[in-house]
N, C-alpha and C positions, 0 to 999 in steps of 0.2 A: 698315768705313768708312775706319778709317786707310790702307789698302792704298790705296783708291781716290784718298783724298787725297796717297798718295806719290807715285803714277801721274800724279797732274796735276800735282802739284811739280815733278815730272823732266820732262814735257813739254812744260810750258809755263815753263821754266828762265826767268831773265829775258836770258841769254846768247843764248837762242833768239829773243828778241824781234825781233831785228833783220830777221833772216833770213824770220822768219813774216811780216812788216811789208814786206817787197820781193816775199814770195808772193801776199800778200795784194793789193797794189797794181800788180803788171802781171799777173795770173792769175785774180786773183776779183773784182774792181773793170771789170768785162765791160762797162761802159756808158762809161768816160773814156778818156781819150788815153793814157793810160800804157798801156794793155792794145791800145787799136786801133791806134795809130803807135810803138810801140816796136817793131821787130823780133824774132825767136825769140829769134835768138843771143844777141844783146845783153838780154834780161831773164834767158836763163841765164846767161852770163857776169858779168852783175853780180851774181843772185844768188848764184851761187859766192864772187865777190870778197868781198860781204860774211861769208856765213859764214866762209870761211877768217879773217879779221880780228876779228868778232866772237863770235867760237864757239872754232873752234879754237886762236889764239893764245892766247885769257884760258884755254882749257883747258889748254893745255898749261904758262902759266904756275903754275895750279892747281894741277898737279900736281908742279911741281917744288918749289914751295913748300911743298908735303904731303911730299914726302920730304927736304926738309930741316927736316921738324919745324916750319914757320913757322904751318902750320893746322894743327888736332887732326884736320880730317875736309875733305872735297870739299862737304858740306852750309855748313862755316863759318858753324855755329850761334854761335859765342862772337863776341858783339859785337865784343870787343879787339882779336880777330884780324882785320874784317871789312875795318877804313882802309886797306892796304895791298895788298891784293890788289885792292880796287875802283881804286884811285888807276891801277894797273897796269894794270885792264882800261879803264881810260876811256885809256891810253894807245894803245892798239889800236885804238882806237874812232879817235880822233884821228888815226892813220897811216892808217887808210881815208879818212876825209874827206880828207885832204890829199891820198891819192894822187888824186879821184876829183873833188877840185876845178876841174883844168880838163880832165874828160872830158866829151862832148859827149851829155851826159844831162840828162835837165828837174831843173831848177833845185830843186824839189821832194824827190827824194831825197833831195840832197844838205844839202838844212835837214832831215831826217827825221835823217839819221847827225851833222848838229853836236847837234839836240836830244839825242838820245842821249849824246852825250857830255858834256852839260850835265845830264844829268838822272843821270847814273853820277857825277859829282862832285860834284853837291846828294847824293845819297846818300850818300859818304862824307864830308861836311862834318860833315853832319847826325848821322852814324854813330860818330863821336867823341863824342855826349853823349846819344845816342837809338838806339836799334834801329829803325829804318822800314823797311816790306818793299820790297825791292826787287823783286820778286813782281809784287806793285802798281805802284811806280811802272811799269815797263816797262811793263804793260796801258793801262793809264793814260796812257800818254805816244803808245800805239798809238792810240787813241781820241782825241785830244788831236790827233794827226798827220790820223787821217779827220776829225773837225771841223773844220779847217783848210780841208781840199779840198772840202768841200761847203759853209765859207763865201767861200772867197775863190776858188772857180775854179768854184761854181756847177756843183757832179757830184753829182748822185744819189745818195747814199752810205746813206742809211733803214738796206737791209735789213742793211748792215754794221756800221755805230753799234750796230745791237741786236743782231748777235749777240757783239759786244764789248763791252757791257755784260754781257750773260748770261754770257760767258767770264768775264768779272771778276768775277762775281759766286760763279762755281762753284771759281777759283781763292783767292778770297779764302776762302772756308769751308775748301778743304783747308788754305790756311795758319793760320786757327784752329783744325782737327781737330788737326793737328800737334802745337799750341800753340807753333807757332813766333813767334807775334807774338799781340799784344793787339789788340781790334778798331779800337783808335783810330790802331795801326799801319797797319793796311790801310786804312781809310778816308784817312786822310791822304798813304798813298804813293799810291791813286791817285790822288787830285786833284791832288798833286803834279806827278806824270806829268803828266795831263792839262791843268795850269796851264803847265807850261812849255816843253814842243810847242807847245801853242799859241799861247803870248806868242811863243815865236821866226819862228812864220810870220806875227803881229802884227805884228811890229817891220822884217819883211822885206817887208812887204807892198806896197810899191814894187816889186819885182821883177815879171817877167813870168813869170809859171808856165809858159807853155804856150812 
């Protein structure tokens, strides 16, 4: 069972969240405007743009921070080490939103990458006196992003709410097989997640989505 739970750790990384979350919303969301009026090009080209930003950057930063001895491992099990390399990757995060701020995409995205960057800085805030999965949050924040769109743009979103909860729910177990976190770690970074995507498309709620 640990095997299995490693296999969901590494694939559903919280680094990857981004990137599943722009697959997710012009690719498998087959009933809203994101998937009928976006273009080919341009749902691959942005997804590119975000992984390279959210994926590759913080990996690469990963790694050099691993060979300068600043993390013990790529996992960045040790709490201590954890503030610094997130503060880093929420700075990635943030150079994609800016780049992407006045590109002529639904308004939507672009609250999906500020939440994200808000939700990787509540995690290292928080991370200086708590371990919270960030595991969770990112699912969490995914789920948090679709209840958004099915309350405030009135999209169909059912059969993807549940299989994101069911994702969250098989990811949360591999991170207690691990015993990388305590269950009050996981329950709390999803809600987390899911509290603060959603307050941010709250608060934006004046905005035209479409």
């Amino acid at each position: 069972m640990k095997a299995l739970a490693n296999i969901l750790s590494t694939i559903f990384h919280p680094l990857l969240m981004a990137t599943y979350g722009c697959l997710l919303v012009f690719f498998g969301l087959t009933n809203t405007i994101y998937y009928i009026f976006t273009p080919l090009k341009i749902k691959l080209i942005m997804t590119f743009i975000v992984f390279v930003f959210t994926f590759l950057l913080p990996a690469l930063n990963l790694l050099i921070l691993y060979k300068l001895k600043y993390v013990s491992s790529f996992r960045i099990e040790d709490r201590n080490e954890r503030t610094f390399p997130l503060l880093m990757t929420s700075l990635c995060y943030f150079g994609l939103f800016y780049m992407i701020y006045d590109f002529n995409i639904w308004p939507a995205i672009k609250l999906f990458i500020l939440g994200s960057v808000i939700c990787i800085l509540f995690s290292a805030i928080v991370n200086m006196w708590w371990k919270i999965s960030a595991h969770m949050i990112g699912i969490g924040g995914m789920f948090g992003v679709l209840m958004a769109i099915c309350y405030y743009l009135q999209m169909p979103v059912f059969i993807p709410l549940c299989f994101c909860v069911l994702l969250a729910g098989f990811i949360g177990f591999a991170r207690l097989k691990l015993n990388a976190h305590s269950p009050e770690q996981v329950y709390l970074g999803f809600i987390s997640g899911c509290v603060l995507q959603f307050s941010l498309f709250f608060l934006a709620q004046s905005l035209t989505f479409v």
